[in-house]
ZAKOLBA-230274 format. One line per field, with one value per atom (N, C-alpha, C): residue in one letter; atom name; x, y, z. Coordinates in Angstrom, 1 decimal, always signed. Layout:
N
r = a ... .
a = CA ... .
c1 = X ... .
c2 = Y ... .
c3 = Z ... .
END
This chain:
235
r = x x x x x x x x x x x x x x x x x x x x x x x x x x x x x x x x x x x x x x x x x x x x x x x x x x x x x x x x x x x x x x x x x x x x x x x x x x x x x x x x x x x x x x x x x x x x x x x x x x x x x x x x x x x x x x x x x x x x x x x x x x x x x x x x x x x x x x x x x x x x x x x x x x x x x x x x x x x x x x x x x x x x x x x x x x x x x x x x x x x x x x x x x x x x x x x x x x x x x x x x x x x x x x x x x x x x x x x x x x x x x x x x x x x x x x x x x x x x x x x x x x x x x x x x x x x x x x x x x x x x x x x x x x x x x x x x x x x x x x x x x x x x x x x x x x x x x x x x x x x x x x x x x x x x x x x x x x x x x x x x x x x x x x x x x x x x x x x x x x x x x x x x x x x x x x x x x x x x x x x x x x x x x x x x x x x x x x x x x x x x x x x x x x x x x x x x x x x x x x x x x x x x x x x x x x x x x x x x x x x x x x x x x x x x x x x x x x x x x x x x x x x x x x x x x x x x x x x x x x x x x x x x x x x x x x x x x x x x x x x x x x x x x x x x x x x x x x x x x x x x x x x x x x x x x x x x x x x x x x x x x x x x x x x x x x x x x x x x x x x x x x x x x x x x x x x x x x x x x x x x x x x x x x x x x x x x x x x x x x x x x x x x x x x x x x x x x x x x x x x x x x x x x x x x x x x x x x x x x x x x x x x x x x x x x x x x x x x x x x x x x x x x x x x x x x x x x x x x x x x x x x x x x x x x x x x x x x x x x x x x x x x x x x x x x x x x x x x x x x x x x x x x x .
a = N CA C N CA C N CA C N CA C N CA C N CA C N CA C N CA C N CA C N CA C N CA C N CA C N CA C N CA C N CA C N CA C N CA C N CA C N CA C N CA C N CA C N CA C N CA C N CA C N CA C N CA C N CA C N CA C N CA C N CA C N CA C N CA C N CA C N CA C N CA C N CA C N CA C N CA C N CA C N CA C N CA C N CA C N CA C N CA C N CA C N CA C N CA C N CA C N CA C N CA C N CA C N CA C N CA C N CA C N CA C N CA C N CA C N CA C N CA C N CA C N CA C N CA C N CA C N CA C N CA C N CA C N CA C N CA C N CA C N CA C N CA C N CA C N CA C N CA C N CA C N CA C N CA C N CA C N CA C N CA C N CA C N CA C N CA C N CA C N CA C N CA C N CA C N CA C N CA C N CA C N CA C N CA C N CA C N CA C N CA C N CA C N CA C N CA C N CA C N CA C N CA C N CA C N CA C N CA C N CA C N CA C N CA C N CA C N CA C N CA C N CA C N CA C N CA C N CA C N CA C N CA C N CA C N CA C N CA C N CA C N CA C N CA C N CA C N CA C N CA C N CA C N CA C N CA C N CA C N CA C N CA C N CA C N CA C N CA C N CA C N CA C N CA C N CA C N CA C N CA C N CA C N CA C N CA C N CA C N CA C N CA C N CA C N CA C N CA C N CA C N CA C N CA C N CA C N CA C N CA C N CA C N CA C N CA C N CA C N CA C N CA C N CA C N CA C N CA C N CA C N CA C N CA C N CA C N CA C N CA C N CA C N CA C N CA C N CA C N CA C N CA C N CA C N CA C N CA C N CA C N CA C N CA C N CA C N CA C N CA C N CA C N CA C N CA C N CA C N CA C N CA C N CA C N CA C N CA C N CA C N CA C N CA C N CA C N CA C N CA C N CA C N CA C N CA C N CA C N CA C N CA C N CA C N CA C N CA C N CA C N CA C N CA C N CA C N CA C N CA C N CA C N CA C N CA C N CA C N CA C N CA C N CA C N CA C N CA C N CA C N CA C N CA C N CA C N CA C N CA C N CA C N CA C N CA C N CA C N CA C .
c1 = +95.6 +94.5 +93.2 +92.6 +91.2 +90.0 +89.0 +88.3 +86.7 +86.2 +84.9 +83.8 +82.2 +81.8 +81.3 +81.6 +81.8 +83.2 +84.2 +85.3 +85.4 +85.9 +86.2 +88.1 +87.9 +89.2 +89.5 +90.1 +90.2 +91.3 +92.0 +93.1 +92.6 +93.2 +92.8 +93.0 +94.0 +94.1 +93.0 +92.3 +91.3 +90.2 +90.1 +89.2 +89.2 +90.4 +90.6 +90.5 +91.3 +90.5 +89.2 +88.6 +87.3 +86.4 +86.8 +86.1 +86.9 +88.2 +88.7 +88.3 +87.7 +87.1 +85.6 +84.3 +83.4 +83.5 +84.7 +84.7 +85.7 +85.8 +86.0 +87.8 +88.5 +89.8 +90.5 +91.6 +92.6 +93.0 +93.5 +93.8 +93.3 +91.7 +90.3 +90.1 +90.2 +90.1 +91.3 +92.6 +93.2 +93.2 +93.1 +92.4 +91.6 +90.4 +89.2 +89.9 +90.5 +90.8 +92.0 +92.8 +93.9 +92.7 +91.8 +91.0 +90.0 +89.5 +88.9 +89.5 +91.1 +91.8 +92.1 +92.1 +92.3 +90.7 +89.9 +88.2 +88.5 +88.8 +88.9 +89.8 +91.0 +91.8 +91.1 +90.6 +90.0 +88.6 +87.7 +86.7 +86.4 +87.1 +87.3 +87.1 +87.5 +87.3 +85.7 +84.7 +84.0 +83.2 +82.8 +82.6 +83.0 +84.2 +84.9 +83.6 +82.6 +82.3 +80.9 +80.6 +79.7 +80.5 +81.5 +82.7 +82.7 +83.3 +83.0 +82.5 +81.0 +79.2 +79.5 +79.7 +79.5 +80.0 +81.1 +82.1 +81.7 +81.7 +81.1 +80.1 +79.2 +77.9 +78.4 +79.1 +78.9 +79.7 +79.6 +79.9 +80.9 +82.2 +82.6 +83.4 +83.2 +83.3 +84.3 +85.0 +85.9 +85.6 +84.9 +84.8 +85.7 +85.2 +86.0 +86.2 +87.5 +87.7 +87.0 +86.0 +85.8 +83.7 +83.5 +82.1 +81.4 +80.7 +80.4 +78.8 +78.8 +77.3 +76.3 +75.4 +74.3 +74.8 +75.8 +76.3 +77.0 +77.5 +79.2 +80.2 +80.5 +81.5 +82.1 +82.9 +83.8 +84.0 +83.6 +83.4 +84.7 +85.5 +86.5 +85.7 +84.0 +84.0 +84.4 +84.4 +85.1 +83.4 +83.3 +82.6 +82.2 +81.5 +80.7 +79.8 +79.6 +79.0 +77.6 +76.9 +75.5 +75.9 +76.8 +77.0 +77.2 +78.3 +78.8 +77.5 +76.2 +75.5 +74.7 +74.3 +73.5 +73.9 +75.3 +76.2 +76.1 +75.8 +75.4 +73.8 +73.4 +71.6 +71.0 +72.1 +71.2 +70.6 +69.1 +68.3 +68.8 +68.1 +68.7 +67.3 +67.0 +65.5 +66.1 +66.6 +67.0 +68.9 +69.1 +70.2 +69.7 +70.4 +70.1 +71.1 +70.4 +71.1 +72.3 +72.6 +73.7 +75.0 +74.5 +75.0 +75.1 +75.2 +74.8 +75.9 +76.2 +77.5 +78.5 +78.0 +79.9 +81.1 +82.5 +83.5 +83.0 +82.7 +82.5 +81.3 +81.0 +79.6 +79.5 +78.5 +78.3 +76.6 +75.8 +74.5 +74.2 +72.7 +72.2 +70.6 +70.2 +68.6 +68.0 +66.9 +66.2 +64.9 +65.0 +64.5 +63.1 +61.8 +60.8 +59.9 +59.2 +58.0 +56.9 +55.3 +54.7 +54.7 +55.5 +55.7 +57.1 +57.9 +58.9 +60.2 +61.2 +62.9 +63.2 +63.4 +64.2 +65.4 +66.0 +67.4 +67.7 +69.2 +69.9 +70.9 +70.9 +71.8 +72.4 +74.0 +75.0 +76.1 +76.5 +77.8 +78.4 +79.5 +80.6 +81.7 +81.3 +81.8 +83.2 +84.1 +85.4 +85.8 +86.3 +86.8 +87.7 +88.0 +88.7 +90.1 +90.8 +91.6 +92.2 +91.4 +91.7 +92.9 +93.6 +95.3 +94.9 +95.6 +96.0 +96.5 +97.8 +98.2 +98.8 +97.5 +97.3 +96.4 +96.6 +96.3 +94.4 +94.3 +93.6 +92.2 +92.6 +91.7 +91.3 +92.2 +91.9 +91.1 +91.4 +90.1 +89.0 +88.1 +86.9 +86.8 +87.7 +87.2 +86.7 +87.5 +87.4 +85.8 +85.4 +84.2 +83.7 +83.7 +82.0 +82.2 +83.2 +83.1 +82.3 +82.6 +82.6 +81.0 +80.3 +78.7 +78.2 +79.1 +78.8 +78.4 +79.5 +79.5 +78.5 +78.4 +77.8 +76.0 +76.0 +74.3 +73.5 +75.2 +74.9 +73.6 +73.4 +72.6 +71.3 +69.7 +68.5 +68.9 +69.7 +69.7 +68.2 +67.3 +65.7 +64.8 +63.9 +62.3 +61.6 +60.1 +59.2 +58.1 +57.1 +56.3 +54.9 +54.0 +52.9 +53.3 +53.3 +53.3 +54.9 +55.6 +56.7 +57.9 +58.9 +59.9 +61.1 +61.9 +62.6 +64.0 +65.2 +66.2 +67.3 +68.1 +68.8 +70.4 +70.9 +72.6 +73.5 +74.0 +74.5 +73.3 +73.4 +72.7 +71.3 +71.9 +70.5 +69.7 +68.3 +67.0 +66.4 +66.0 +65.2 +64.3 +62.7 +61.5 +60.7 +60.5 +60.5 +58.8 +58.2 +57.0 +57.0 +56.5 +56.8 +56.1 +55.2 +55.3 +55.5 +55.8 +56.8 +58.1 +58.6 +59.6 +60.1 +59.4 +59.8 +60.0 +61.5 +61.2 +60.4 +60.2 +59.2 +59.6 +60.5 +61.4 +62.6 +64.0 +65.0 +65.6 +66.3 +66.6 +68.5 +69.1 +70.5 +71.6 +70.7 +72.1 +73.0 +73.0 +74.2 +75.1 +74.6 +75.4 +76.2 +75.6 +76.0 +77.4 +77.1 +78.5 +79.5 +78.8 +80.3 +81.3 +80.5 +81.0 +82.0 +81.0 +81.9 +83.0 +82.8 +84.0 +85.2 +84.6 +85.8 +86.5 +85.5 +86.4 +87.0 +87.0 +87.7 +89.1 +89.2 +90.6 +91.0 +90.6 +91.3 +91.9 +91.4 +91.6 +92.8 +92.4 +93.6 +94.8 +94.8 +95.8 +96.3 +96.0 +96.5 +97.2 +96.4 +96.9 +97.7 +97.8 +98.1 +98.7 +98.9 +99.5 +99.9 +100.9 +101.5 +102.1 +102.6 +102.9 +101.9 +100.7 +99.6 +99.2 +99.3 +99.3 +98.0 +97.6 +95.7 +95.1 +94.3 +93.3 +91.6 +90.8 +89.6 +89.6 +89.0 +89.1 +88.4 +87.5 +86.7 +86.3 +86.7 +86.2 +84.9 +83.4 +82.3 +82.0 +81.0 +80.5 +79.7 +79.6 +78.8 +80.5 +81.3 +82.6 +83.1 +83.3 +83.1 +82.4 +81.2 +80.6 +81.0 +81.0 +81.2 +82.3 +83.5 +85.0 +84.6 +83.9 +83.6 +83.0 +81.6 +80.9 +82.0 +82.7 +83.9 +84.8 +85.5 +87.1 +87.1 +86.7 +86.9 +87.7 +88.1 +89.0 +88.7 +89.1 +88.4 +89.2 +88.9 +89.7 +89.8 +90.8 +91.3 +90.5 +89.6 +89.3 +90.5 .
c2 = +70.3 +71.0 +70.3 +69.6 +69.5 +70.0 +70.3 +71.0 +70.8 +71.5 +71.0 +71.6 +71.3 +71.9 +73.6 +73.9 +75.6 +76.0 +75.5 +76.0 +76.5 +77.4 +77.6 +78.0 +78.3 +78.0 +79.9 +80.9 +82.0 +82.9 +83.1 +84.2 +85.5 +86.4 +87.8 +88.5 +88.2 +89.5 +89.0 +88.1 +87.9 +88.5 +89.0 +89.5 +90.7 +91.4 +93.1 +93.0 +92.7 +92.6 +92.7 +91.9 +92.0 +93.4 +94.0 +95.1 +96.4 +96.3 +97.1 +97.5 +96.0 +96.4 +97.0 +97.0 +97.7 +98.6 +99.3 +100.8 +101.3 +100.1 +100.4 +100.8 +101.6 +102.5 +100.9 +101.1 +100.4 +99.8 +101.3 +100.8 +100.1 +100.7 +99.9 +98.1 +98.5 +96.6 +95.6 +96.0 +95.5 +95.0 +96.2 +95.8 +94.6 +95.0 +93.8 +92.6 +92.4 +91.2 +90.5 +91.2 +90.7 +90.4 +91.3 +90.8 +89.5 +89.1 +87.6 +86.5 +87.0 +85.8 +85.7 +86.9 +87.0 +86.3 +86.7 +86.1 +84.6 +83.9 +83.0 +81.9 +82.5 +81.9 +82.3 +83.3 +83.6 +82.8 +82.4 +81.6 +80.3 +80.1 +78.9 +78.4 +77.0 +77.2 +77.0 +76.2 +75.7 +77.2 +78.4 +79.7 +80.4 +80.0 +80.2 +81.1 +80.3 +80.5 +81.9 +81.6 +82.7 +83.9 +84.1 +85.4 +85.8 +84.9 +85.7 +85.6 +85.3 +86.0 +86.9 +86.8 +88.6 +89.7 +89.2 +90.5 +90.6 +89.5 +90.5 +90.9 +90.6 +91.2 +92.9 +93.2 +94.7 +96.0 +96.9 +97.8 +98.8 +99.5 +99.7 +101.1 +101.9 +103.4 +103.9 +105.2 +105.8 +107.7 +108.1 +109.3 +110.2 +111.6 +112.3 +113.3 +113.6 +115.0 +116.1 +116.3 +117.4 +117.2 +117.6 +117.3 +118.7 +118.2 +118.6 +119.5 +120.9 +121.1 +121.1 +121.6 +121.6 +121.9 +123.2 +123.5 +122.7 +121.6 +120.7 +120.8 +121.8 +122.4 +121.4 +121.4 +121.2 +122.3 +122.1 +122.6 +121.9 +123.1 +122.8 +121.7 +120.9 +120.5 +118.8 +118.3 +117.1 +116.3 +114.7 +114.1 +113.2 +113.3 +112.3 +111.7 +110.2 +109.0 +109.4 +110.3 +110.5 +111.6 +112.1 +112.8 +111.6 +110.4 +109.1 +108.7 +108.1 +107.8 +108.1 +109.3 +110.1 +110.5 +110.5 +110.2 +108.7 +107.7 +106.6 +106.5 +107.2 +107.2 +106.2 +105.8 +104.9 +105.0 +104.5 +104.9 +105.0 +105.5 +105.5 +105.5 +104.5 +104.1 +102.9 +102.5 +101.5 +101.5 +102.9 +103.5 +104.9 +104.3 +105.2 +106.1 +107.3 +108.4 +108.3 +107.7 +107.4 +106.7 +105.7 +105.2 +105.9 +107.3 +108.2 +109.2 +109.2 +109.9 +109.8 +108.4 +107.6 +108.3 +107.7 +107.8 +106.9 +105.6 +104.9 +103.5 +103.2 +101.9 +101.3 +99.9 +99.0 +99.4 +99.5 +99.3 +99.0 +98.6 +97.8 +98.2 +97.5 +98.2 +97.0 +96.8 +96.1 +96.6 +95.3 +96.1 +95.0 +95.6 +94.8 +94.6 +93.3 +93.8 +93.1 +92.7 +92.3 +91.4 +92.3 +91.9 +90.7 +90.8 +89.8 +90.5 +89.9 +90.4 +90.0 +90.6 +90.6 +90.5 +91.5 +91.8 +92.5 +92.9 +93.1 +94.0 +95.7 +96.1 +96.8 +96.4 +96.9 +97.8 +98.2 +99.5 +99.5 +99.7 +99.8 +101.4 +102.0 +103.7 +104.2 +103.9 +104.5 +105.7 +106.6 +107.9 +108.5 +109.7 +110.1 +109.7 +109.7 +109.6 +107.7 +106.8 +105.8 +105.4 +104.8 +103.8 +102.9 +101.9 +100.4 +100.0 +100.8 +100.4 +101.2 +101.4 +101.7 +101.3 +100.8 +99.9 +100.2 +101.5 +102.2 +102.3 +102.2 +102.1 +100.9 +99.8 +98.4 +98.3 +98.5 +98.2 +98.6 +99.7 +100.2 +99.1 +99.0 +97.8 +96.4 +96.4 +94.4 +94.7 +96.0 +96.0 +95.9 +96.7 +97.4 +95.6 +94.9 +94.0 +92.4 +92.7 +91.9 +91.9 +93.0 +93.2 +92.6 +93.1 +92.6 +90.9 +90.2 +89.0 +87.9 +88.8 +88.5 +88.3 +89.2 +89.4 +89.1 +88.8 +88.3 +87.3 +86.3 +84.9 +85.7 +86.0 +85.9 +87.8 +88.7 +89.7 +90.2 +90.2 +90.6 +89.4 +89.5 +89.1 +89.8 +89.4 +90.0 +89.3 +90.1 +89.1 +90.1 +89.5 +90.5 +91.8 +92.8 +94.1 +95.1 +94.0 +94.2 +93.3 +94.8 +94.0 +94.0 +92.7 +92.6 +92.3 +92.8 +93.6 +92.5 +91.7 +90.7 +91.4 +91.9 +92.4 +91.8 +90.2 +89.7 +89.2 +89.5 +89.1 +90.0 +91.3 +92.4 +92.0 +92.7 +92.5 +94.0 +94.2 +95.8 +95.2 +95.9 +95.8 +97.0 +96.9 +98.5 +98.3 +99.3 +99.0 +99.0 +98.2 +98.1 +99.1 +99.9 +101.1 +102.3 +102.5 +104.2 +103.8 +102.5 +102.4 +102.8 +103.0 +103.5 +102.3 +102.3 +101.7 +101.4 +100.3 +99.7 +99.3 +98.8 +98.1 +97.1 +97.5 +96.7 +96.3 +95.1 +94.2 +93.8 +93.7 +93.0 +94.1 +95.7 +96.5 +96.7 +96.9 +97.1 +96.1 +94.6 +93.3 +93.0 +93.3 +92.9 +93.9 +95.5 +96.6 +95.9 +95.3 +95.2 +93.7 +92.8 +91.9 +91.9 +93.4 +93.5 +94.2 +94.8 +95.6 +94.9 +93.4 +92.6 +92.0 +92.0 +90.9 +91.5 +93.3 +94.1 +93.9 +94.2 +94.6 +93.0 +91.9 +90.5 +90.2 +90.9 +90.6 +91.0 +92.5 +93.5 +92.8 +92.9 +92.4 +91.1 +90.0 +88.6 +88.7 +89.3 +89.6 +90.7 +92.1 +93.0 +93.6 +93.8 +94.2 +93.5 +92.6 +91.4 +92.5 +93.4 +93.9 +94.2 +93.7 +94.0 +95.3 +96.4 +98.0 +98.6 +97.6 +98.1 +98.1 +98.8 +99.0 +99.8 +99.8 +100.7 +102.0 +102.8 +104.0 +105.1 +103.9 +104.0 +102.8 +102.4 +101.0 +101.4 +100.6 +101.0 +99.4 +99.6 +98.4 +97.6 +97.7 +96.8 +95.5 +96.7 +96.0 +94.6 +95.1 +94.4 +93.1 +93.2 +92.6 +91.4 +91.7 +91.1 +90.1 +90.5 +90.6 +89.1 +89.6 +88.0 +87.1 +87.4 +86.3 +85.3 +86.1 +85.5 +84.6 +85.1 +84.6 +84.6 +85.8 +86.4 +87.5 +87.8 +89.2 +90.1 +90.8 +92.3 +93.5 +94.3 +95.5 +96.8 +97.4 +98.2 +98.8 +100.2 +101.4 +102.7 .
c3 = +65.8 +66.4 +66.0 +67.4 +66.3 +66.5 +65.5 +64.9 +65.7 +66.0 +66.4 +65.2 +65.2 +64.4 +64.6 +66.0 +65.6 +65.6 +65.0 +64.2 +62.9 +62.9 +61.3 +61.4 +59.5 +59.4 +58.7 +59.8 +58.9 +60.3 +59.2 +60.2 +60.9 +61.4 +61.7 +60.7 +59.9 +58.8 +58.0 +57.5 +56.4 +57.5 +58.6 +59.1 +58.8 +59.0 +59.0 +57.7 +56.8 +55.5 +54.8 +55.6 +54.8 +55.9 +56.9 +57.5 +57.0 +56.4 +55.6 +54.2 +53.2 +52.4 +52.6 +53.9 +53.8 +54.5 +54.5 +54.8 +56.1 +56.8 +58.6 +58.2 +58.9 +59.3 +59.5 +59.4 +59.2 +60.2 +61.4 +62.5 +63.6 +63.2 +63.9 +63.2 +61.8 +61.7 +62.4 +62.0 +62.4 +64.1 +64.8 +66.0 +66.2 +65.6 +65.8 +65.4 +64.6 +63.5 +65.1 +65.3 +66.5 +67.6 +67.6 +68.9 +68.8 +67.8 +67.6 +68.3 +67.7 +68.1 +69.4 +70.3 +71.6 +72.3 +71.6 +72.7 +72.1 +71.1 +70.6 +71.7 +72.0 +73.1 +74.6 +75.0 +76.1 +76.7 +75.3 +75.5 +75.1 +74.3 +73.7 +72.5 +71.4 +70.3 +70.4 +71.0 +70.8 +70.7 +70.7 +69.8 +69.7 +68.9 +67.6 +66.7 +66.5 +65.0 +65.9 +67.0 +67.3 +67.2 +67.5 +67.9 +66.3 +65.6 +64.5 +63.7 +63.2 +63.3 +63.4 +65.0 +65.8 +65.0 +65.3 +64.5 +63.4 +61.9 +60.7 +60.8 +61.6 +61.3 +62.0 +62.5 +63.3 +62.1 +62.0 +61.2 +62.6 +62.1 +63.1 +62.7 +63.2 +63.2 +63.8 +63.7 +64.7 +64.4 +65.4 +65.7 +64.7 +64.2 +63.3 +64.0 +63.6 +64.5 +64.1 +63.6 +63.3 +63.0 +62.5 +62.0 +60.8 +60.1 +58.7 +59.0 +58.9 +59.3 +57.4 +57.9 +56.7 +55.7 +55.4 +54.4 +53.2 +54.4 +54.1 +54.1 +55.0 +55.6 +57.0 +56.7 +58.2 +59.0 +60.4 +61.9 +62.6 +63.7 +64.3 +65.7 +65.4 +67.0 +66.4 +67.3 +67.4 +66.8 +66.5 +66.6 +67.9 +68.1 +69.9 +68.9 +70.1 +69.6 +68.7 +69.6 +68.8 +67.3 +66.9 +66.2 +64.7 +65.3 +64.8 +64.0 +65.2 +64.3 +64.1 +64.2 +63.0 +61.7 +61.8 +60.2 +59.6 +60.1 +59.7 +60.0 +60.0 +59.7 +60.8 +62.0 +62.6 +63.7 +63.8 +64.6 +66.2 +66.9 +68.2 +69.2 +68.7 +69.7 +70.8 +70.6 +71.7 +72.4 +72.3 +73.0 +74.1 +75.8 +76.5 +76.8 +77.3 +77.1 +77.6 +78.5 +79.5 +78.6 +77.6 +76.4 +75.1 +75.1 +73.7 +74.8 +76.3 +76.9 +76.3 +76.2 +76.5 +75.2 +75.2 +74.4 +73.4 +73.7 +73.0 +73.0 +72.0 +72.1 +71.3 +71.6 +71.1 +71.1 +69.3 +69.8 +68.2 +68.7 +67.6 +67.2 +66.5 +66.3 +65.2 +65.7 +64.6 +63.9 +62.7 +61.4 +61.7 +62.1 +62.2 +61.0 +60.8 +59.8 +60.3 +59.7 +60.8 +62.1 +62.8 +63.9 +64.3 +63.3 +62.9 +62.8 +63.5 +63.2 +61.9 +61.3 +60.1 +60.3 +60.5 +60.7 +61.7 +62.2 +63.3 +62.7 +62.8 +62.3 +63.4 +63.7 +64.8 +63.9 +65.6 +64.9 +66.4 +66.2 +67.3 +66.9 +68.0 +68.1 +68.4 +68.6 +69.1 +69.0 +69.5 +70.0 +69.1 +68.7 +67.4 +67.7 +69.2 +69.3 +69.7 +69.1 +69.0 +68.7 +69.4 +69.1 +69.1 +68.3 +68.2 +69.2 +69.9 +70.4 +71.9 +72.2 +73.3 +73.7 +75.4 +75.9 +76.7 +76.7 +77.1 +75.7 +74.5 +73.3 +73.0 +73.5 +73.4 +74.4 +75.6 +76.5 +76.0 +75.8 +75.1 +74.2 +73.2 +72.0 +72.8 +73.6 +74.6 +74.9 +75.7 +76.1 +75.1 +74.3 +73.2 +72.0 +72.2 +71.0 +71.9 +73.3 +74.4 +74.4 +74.1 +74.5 +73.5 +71.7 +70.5 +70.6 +71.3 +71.2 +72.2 +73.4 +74.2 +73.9 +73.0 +72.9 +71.4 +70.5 +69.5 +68.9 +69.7 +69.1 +70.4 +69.7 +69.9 +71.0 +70.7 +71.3 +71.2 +70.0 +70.2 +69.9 +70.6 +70.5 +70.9 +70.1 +70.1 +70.9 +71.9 +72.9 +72.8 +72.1 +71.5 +70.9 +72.3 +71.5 +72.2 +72.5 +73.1 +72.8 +72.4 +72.0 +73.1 +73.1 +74.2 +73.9 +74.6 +74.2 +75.5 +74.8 +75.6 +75.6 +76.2 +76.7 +77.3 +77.3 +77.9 +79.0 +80.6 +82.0 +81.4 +80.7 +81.2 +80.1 +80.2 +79.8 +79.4 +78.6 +78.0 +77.7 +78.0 +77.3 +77.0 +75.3 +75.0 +73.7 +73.7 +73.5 +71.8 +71.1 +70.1 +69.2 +69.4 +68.6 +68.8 +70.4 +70.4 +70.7 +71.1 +70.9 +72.7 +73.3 +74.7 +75.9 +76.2 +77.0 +78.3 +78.2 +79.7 +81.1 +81.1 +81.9 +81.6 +82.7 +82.3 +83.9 +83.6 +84.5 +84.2 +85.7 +85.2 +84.7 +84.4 +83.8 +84.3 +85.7 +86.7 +87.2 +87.2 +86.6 +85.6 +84.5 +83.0 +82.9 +83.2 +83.0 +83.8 +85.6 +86.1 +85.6 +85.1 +84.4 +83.2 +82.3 +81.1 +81.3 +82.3 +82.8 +83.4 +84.3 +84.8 +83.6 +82.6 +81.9 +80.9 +80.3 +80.1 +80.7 +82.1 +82.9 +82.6 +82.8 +82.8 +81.7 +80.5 +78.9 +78.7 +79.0 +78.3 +79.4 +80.8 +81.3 +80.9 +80.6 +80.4 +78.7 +77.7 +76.3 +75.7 +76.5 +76.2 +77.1 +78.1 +79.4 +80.2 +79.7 +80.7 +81.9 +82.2 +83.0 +84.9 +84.1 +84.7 +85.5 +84.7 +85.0 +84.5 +83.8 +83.1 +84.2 +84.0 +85.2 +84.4 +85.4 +84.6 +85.0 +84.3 +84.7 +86.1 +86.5 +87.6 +88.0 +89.3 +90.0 +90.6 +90.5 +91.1 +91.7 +92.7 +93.3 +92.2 +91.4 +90.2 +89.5 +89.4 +89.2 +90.3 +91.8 +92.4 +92.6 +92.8 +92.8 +91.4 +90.1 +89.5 +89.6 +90.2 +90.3 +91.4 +92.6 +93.3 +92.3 +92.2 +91.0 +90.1 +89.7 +88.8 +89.3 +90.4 +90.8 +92.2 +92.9 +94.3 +94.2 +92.8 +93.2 +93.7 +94.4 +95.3 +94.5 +93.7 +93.3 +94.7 +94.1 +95.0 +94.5 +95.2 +95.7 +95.3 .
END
């Protein structure tokens, strides 16, 4: 095999490993750790070493069934994403509401100081009823790790008094002291993309039978599905 200089040299289990030692569920590392190796063969070696950047840098969560009120008590309601991370203290200035719906996400936030990115702190959300090994939990991970990887390298800048928010195609511009966004560009591209290459993933790696499918086909999907290949999904 040879080596280019964005190769490195590390299996999937020394992945799930080291996301099992800072905290992340078993079933969930192992997951990610098999899924490296699958964007690794899907995209190529030559980022190899971006994919997994990506991945250690993200902290990765799985919904609780239950949730803990003021007291410290456990409540019979389930945990939802915004529940997730407000239990990890993380901000939610640059998550839209539509994205605080979902089962599950990829989101991130940055740590500014005069007027400078510091750091990049991500988390990826999964549903309490997450499987390994179902085919339908892996999709969510393909996407939400898909967005991780995709937006990894320069995801923020700062442009005077505005910071700007890179998602794969799409674009966020959000004001850098309320935090509000200004305008965004590309979002209804970028979903139906991550969404084609969701159904192509799981089907080629995990569903040789080719029975994956998404859970709702929309014209953003489409459209992407040409851009790509020409495929037309069924309706």
């Amino acid at each position: 095999m040879n080596e280019t200089k964005n190769s490195v040299k590390i299996l999937p289990c020394d992945i799930s490993n080291k996301l099992i030692e800072s905290g992340c569920e078993e079933k969930l590392a192992y997951a990610v750790g098999d899924l490296y190796d699958t964007l690794v063969c899907e995209y190529g070696k030559e980022y190899q070493k971006i994919i997994l950047e990506a991945i250690l840098s993200c902290k990765y969560e799985i919904a609780r069934e239950y949730r803990v009120d003021s007291n410290g008590r456990k409540t019979k309601a389930k945990e939802d994403v915004k529940a997730v991370l407000k239990r990890n203290k993380f901000p939610l200035d640059f998550i839209s509401k539509e994205d605080l719906s979902k089962r599950y996400i990829y989101a991130s936030y940055p740590e500014i100081k005069d007027k400078k990115i510091i750091k990049v702190n991500r988390i990826i959300v999964m549903p309490d009823y997450f499987n390994d090994e179902s085919h339908a939990s892996i999709g969510m991970l393909v996407n939400s790790i898909n967005s991780l990887v995709k937006s990894y390298v320069n995801e923020y800048k700062i442009d005077g008094n505005v910071i700007i928010r890179r998602r794969g195609l799409a674009t966020y511009e959000y004001d850098i002291n309320s935090k509000k966004l200004i305008k965004s560009s590309g979002f209804g591209l970028e979903n139906g993309l991550n969404a084609y290459d969701e159904r192509a993933i799981v089907r080629k790696y995990y569903d040789q039978d080719g029975q994956y499918d998404l859970e709702k086909t929309n014209d953003n999907v489409l459209v992407a599905g040409m851009l790509m290949d020409g495929e037309i999904y069924e309706r």
